[in-house]
N, C-alpha and C positions, 0 to 999 in steps of 0.2 A: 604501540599505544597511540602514537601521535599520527598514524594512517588510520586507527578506527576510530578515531577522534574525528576526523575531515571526514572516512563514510558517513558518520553518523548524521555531520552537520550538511554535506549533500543530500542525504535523505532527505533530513528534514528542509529543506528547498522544495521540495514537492508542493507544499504547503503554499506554495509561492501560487500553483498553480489554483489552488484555491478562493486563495485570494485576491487574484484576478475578476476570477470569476463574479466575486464578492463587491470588490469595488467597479467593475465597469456600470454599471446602473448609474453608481454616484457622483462615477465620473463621466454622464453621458456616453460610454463604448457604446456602438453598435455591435455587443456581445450577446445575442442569444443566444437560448440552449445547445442549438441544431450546430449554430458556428461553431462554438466550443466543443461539440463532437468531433468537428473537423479539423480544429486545431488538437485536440488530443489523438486522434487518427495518425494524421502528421506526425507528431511529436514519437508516436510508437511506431509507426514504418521508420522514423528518421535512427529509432534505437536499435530497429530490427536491422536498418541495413548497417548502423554501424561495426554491429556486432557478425553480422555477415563478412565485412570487410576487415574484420581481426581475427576470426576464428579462420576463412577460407581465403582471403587476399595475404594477411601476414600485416595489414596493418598495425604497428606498434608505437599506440604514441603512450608519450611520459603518462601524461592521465591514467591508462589503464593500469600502470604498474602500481600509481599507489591509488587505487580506489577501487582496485579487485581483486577478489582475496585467492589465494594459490591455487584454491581447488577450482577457481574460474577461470584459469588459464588455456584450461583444453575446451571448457564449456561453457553455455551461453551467461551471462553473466546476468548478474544479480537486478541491476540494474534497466537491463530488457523485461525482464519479467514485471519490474517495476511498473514501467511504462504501458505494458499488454496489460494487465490488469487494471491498472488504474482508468487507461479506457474504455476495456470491457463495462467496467460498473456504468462509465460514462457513457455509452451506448446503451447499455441494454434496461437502466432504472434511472428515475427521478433525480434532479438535484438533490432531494432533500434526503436520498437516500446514497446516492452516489458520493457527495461533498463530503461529510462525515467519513465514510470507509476511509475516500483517499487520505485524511488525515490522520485515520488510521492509523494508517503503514507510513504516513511522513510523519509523524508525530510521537505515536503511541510505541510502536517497534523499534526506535533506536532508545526511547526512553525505556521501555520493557529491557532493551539490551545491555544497556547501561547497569541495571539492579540483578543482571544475567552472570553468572559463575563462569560462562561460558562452556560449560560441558558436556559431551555431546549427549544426553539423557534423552529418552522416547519421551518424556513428559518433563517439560520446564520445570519447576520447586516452585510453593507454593507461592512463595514472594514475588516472585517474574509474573505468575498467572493473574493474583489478585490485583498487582500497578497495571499490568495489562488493561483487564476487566476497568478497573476504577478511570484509567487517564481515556479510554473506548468512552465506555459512558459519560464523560464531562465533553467528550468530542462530540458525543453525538446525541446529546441534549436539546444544546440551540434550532436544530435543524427538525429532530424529531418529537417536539415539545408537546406536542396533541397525543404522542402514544407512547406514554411510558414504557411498554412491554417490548415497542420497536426499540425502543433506545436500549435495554436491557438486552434483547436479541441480536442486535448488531454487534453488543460490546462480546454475547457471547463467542461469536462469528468469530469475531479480528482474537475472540482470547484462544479459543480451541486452535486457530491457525498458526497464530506464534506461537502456542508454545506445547502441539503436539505435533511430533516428527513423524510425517508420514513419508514410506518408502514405497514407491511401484516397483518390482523386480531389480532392486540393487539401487534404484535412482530416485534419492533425497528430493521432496518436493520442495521448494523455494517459498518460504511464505511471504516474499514479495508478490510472489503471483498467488496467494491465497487470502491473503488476510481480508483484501477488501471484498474479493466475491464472496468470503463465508458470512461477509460482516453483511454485505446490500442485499445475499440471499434470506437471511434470518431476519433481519429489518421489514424487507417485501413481504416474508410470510406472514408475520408478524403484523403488520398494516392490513395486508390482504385478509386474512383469514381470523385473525382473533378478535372475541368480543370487545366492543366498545366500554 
């Protein structure tokens, strides 16, 4: 309990990254969008190779024993996927639609998991789905304020991802690497494509 207490609260540290973002203006940074691409670039090669150097060098530090769960001992961990998604959104869409998702997944999915049975069901219980949906949409409010239907569409995004288990041929997809592209893809369409 007291190791998915600490993933939880490193999750949510993602947030951090956020909020960077958020204050370099006010703090004068020389933080534009383009930089911030390249620091979250960074940041996920820096996970990718870490994860490279655990899974095929043998590196073993304390860290990974208590902040990855058993079944990420042979596989790429949780926390990589973290990092790849979170920059894909940060590449390929908007702040306004990017900053929301990643909160997301730092924000929304450890408190989703917190209200979670833990069981491993195809479909979350409806209580996981609906604080899902609810804490999505208060995340992504601020940001998508001019398009209700975008805020309701992203929150759908990050809820379908947490809390439906999709399998490719035996292999559990990670909703660390789903929540926020379900969340920034349904947001974009959403912006892009629906009536005013």
């Amino acid at each position: 309990m007291a190791d998915e207490l600490k993933r939880r609260l490193v999750h949510a540290s993602g947030s951090g990254l956020v909020a960077l973002w958020l204050l370099a203006d006010a703090l004068g940074w020389p933080l534009t969008w383009a930089r911030f691409r390249v620091l979250m670039l960074a940041l996920a090669l820096g996970a990718i190779g870490l994860e490279f150097l655990r899974l095929r060098v043998g590196l073993d530090w304390w860290i990974y024993e208590k902040l990855t769960r058993e079944y990420e001992q042979d596989q790429f961990a949780g926390y990589g996927y973290y990092m790849v998604s979170m920059t894909a959104v940060v590449l390929a869409f908007p702040a306004s639609i990017a900053l929301p998702s990643m909160l997301m997944l730092a924000i929304g999915d450890p408190i989703s998991g917190a209200v979670s049975d833990d069981s491993l069901k195809t479909v979350k219980g409806p209580t996981v789905l609906v604080t899902m949906f609810v804490v999505s949409a208060a995340l992504a409010a601020p940001f998508l304020s001019e398009s209700p239907l975008a805020v309701l569409a992203a929150a759908l995004g990050a809820t379908i991802a947490d809390g439906v288990k999709v399998t490719i041929r035996g292999f559990v997809v990670d909703d660390n690497l789903t929540i926020p592209i379900y969340a920034s893809a349904l947001a974009w369409l959403a912006v892009e494509f629906a009536p005013v």
